[in-house]
C-alpha positions in Angstrom: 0.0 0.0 0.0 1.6 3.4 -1.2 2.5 5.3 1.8 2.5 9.2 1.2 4.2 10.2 4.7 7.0 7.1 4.5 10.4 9.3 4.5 8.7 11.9 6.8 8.5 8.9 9.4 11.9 8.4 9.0 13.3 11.3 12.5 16.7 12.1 10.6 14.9 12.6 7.6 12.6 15.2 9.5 16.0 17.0 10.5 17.1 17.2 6.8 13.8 18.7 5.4 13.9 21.1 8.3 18.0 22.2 7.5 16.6 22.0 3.6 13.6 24.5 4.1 15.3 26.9 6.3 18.7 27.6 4.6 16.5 27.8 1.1 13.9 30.2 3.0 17.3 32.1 4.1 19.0 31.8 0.3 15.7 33.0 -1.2 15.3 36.0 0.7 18.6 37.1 0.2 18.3 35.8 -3.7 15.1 38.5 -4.0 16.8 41.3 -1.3 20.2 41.6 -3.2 18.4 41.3 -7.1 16.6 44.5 -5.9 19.1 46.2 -4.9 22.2 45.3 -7.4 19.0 46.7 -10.1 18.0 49.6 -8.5 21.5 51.4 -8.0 22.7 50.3 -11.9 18.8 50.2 -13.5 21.0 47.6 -15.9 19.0 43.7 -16.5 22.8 42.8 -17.3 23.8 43.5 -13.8 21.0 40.8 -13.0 22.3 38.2 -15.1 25.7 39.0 -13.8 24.3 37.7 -10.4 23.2 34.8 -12.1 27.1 34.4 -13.6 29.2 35.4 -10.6 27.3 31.7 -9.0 27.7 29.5 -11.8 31.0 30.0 -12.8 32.1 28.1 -9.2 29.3 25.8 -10.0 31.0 24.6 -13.2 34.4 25.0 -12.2 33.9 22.5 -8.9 31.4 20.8 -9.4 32.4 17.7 -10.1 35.4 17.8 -7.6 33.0 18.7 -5.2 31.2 15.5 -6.0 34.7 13.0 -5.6 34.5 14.7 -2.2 31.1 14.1 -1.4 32.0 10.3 -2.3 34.9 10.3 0.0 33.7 11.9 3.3 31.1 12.2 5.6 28.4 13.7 3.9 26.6 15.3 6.9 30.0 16.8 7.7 30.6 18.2 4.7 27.0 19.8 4.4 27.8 21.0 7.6 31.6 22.8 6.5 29.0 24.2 3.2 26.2 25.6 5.6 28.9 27.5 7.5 30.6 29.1 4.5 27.1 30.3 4.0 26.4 31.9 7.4 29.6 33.8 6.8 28.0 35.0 3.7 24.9 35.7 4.8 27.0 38.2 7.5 28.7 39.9 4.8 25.8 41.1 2.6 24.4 41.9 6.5 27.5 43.7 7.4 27.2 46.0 3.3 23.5 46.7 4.1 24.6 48.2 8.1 27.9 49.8 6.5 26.9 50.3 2.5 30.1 51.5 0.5 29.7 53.9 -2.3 27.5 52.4 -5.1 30.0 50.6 -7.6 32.2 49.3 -4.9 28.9 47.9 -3.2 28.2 46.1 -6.5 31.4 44.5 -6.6 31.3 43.4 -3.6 27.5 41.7 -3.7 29.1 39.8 -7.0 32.4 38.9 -5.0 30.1 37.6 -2.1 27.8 35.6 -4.2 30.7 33.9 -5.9 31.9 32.7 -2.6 28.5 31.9 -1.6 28.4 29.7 -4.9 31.7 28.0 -4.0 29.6 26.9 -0.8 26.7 25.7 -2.7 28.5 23.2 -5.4 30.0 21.4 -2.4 26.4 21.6 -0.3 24.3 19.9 -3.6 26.1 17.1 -4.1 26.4 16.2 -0.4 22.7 17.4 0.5 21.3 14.6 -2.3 23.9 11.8 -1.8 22.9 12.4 2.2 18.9 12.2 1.6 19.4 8.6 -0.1 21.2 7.3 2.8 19.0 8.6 5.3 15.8 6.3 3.9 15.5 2.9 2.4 16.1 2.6 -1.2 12.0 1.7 -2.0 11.7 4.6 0.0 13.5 7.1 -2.5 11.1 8.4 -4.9 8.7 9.4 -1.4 11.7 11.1 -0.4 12.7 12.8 -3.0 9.3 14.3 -3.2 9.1 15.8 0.2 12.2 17.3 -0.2 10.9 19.2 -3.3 8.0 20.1 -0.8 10.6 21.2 1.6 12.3 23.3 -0.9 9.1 24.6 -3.0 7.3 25.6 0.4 10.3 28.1 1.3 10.8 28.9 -2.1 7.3 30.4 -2.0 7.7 31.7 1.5 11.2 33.3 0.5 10.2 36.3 -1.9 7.4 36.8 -1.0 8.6 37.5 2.7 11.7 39.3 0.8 9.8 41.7 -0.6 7.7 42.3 1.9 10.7 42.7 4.3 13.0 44.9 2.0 9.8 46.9 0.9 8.7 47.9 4.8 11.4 47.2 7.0 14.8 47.4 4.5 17.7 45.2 3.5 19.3 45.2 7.0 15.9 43.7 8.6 16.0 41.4 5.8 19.6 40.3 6.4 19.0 39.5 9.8 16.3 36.9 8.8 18.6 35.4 6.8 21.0 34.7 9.6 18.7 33.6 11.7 17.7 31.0 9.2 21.3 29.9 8.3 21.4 29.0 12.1 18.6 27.0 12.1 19.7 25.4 9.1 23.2 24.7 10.9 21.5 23.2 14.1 18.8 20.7 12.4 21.5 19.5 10.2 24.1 19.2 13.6 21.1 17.3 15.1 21.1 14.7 12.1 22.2 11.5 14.4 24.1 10.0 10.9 26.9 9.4 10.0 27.8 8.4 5.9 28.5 4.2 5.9 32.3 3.5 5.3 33.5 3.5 1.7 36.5 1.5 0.3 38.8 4.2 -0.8 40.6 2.5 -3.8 43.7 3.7 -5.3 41.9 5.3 -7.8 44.0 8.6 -9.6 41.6 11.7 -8.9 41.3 12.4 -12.8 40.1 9.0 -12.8 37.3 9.5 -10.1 36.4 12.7 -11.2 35.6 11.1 -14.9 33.4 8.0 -13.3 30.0 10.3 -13.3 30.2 11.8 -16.7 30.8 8.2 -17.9 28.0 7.3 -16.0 25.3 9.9 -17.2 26.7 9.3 -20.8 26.2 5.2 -20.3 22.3 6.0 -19.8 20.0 8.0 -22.2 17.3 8.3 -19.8 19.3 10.1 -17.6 21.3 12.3 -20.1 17.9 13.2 -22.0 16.2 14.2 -18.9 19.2 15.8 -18.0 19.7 18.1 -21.2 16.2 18.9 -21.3 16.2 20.3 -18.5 19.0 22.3 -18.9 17.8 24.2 -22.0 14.4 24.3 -20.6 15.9 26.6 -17.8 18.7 28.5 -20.1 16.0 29.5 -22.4 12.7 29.6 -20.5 13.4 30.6 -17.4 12.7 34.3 -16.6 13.5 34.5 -13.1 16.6 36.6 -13.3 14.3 39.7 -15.2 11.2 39.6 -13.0 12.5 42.8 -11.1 12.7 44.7 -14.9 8.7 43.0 -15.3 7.8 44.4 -11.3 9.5 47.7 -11.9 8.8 48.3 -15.7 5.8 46.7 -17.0 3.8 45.6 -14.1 4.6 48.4 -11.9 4.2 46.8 -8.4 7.6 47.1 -6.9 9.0 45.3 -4.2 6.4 44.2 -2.6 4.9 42.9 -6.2 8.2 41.3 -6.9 8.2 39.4 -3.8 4.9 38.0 -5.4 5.9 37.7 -8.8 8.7 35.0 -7.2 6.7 33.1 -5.3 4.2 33.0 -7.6 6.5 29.4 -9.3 7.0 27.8 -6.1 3.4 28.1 -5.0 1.8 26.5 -7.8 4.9 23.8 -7.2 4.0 23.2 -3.5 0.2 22.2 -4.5 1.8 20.3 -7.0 4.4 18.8 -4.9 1.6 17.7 -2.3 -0.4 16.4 -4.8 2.0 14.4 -6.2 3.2 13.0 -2.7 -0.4 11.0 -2.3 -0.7 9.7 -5.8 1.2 6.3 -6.5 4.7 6.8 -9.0 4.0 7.7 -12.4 3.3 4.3 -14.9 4.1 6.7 -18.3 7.4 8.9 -16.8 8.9 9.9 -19.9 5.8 11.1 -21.9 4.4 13.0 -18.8 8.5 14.7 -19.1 8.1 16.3 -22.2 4.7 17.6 -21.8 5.0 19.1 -19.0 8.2 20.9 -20.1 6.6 22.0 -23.3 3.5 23.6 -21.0 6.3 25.0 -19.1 7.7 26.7 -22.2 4.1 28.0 -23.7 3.8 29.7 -19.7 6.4 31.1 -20.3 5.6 32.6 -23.5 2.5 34.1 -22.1 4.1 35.6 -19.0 6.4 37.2 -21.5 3.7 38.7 -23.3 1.4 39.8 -20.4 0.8 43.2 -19.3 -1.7 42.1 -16.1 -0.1 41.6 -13.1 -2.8 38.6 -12.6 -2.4 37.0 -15.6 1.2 37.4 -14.8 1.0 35.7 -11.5 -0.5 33.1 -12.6 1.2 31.8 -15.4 4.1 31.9 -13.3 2.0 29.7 -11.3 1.0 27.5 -13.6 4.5 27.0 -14.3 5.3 25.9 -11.3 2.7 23.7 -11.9 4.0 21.8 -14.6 7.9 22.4 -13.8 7.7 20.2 -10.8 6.5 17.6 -12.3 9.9 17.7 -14.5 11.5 18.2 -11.1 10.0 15.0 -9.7 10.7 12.6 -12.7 14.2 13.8 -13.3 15.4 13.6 -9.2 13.8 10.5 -9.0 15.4 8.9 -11.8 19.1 10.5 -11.1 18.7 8.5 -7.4 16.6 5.3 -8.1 19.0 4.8 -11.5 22.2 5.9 -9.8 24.4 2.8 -7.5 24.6 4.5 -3.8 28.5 4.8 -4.3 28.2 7.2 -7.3 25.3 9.5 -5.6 28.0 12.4 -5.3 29.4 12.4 -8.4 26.6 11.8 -10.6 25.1 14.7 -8.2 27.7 16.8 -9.3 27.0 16.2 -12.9 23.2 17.1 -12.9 24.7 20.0 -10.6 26.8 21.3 -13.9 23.7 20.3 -15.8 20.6 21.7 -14.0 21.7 23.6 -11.0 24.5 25.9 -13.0 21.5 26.5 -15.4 19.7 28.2 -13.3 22.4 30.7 -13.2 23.9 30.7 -16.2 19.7 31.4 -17.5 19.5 34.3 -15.7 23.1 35.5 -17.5 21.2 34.5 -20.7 18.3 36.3 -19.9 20.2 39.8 -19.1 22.0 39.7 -22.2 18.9 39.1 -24.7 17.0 41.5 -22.8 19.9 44.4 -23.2 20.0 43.6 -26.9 16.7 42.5 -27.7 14.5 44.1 -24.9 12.8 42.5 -22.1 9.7 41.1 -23.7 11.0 39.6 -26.9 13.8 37.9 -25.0 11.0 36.2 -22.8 9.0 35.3 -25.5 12.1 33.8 -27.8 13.4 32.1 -24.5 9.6 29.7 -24.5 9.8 29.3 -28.1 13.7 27.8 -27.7 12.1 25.8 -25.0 9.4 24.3 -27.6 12.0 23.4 -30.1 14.5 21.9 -27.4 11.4 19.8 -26.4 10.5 18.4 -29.8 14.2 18.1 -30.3 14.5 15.4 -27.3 11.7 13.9 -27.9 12.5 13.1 -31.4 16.5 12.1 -30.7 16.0 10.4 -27.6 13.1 7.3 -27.8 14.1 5.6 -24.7 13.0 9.0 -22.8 10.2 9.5 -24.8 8.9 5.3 -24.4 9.9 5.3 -20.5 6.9 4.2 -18.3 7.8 3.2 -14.7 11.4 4.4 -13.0 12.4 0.6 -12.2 15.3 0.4 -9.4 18.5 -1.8 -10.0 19.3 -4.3 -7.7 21.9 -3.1 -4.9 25.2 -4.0 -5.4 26.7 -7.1 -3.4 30.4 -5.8 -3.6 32.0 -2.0 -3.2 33.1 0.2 -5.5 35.6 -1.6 -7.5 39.4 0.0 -8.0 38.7 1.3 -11.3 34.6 1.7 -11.0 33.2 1.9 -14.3 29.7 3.2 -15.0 26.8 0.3 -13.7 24.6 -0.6 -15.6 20.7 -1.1 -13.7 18.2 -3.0 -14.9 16.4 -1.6 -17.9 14.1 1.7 -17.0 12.7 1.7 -20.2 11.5 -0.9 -21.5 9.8 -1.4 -24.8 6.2 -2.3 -24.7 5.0 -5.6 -25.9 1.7 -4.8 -26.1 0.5 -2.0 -28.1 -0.5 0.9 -25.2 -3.6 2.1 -23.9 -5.7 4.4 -25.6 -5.8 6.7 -22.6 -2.9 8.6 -21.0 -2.5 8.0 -17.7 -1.0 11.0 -15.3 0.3 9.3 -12.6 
């Protein structure tokens, strides 16, 4: 009987979705606070998507070092080391908004503080996943996984939208504080974590070796690597997070307090989502639910692009969320059902270069079209890349396209081997031997 509370039973678990929704709550906040204020001393959307680039270039350039760690050591320690390069962080932009230099220098030093900030976070993904698969039985994964994106939708909504209305009342400093606050929560649930990472056979293994053992991996299977790539250009193209203070200031004309809205506006509609899919049973046609909901995502954002109501606005960012965390779902759960417990890390590091350096490297996207082909068309162009990506992967990659139910391999009997190469797990998509039904079923 399908148990929708199963991982949430699970008391070390409970501590991880508590560190989880309080250092996102604490990185969205400061996320919407520092947007606003990089945007309103340049009035540049270049300057935004230079936020977006000052993160992902550590992203890329560690991430999959990051992940040989995160296969080597403790992982709770490790998330503990990243939290705490966050805190310190989190003081600095604190300690600009008590003391603010003059305007450029200020700039500088957001970008300077967000680049460390990303250093933090390529170590903390890889370590954060590979930790949630250890902390619940394997048949217990894709239940996990989906609370977590509960956990990280829920203070994704709560984030901007208590953002704005924090830097629109009470000011960046107040804001600041809150974020604090919440990186010492974070620290404490994850210190209360009674886990420790089961002992790994450390094999002579050269580190260029190591390092290569994920990206042979994700290359060895398609479902992975489609799902993979299209979400990556899904995000580079579609996403217009990064100009949604241009839309609040320019073309909406609701301000902080509007932006703060206009950001939680995703994540809401992904939390109903996210509880909705945490009660129904796994999905029986995975891959075809993939693409559709991807090319929805692309058509919202098309609209949103082209909207001039604030409603309409909100919710087709809405309905986006919607749709993306349905993506969001399929792809985590098959990067941790698909992926032998030994390789969690560095496969996590991969899918960090692919998905969670998109994010950022979007947002750089998205301020260079909109300086040279305005705000709107760049939107608009951004869903209709997203169409053609989708059609593209749907057409190139069949075994994505055919996949019905994520099947789990069986565990492995024996460690890691001295020169590990990429396992292969018992096929997730199978080809049908029957012709399939006439109706499409969701979940």
């Amino acid at each position: 009987m399908h148990d929708p509370y199963a991982a949430l039973r699970i008391p070390n678990f409970r501590w991880y979705a508590l560190g989880a929704l309080t250092l996102t709550l604490s990185g969205q906040i400061q996320e919407l606070v520092v947007s606003w204020q990089v945007y309103d001393i340049t009035r540049d959307p270049l300057s935004l998507g230079l936020i977006g680039l000052a993160e992902a270039l550590p992203f890329i350039g560690i991430a999959l070092i990051a992940g040989h760690v995160a296969d080597r050591i403790d992982r709770r320690k490790l998330a503990l080391v990243s939290t705490v390069m966050l805190l310190g962080c989190a003081l600095a932009l604190l300690g600009l908004a008590l003391a603010p230099p003059a305007p450029r220098v200020f700039v500088r030093l957001v970008y300077a503080t967000i680049f460390v900030s990303g250093i933090a976070r390529s170590f903390l993904q890889p370590a954060r996943v590979a930790l949630s698969s250890e902390l619940v039985p394997r048949h217990v994964l894709p239940n996990a996984v989906t609370w977590r994106s509960v956990t990280w939708q829920i203070a994704a909504v709560g984030g901007p939208a208590l953002g704005g209305l924090l830097y629109g009342f009470a000011g960046a400093t107040a804001a600041f504080e809150i974020c604090v606050v919440l990186m010492l929560l974070a620290l404490a649930a994850f210190w209360l974590m009674r886990h420790r990472s089961p002992e790994r056979e450390r094999a002579a293994v050269p580190i260029t070796e190591s390092l290569g053992v994920g990206l042979r991996f994700v290359k060895g299977q398609p479902v992975i690597l489609g799902a993979m790539t299209l979400d990556l250009f899904s995000v580079l193209f579609g996403g217009a997070t990064a100009l949604l203070p241009v839309f609040a200031d320019k073309i909406l004309h609701v301000g902080p307090q509007g932006l703060g809205l206009l950001r939680a506006a995703p994540a809401a509609g992904a939390v109903v989502m996210s509880l909705v899919l945490a009660h129904l049973p796994p999905f029986r046609r995975a891959g075809r639910a993939l693409i559709v909901v991807v090319a929805l995502f692309g058509l919202s954002m098309i609209g949103f692009g082209l909207s001039t109501s604030f409603v309409l606005s909100v919710a087709l960012l809405l309905f986006s969320g919607l749709v993306d965390m349905v993506s969001v779902v399929i792809r985590s759960t098959l990067l941790q059902v698909l992926t032998p417990e030994h390789l969690l890390g560095r496969v996590s590091s991969v899918n960090q270069i692919f998905i969670g350096s998109s994010n950022e490297i979007g947002a750089f996207e998205s301020g260079v079209a909109a300086r040279v082909l305005g705000v709107v068309p760049s939107v608009v162009l951004g869903g209709v890349a997203t169409l053609a990506v989708v059609a593209t992967i749907a057409w190139r990659v069949p075994p994505l396209r055919r996949l019905r139910g994520i099947v789990a391999p069986p565990t492995p009997a024996t460690p890691e081997p001295a020169t590990p190469e990429p396992a292969t797990p018992e096929p997730a998509t199978p080809e049908p031997a029957t012709p399939e039904p006439a109706t499409r079923a969701t979940a």
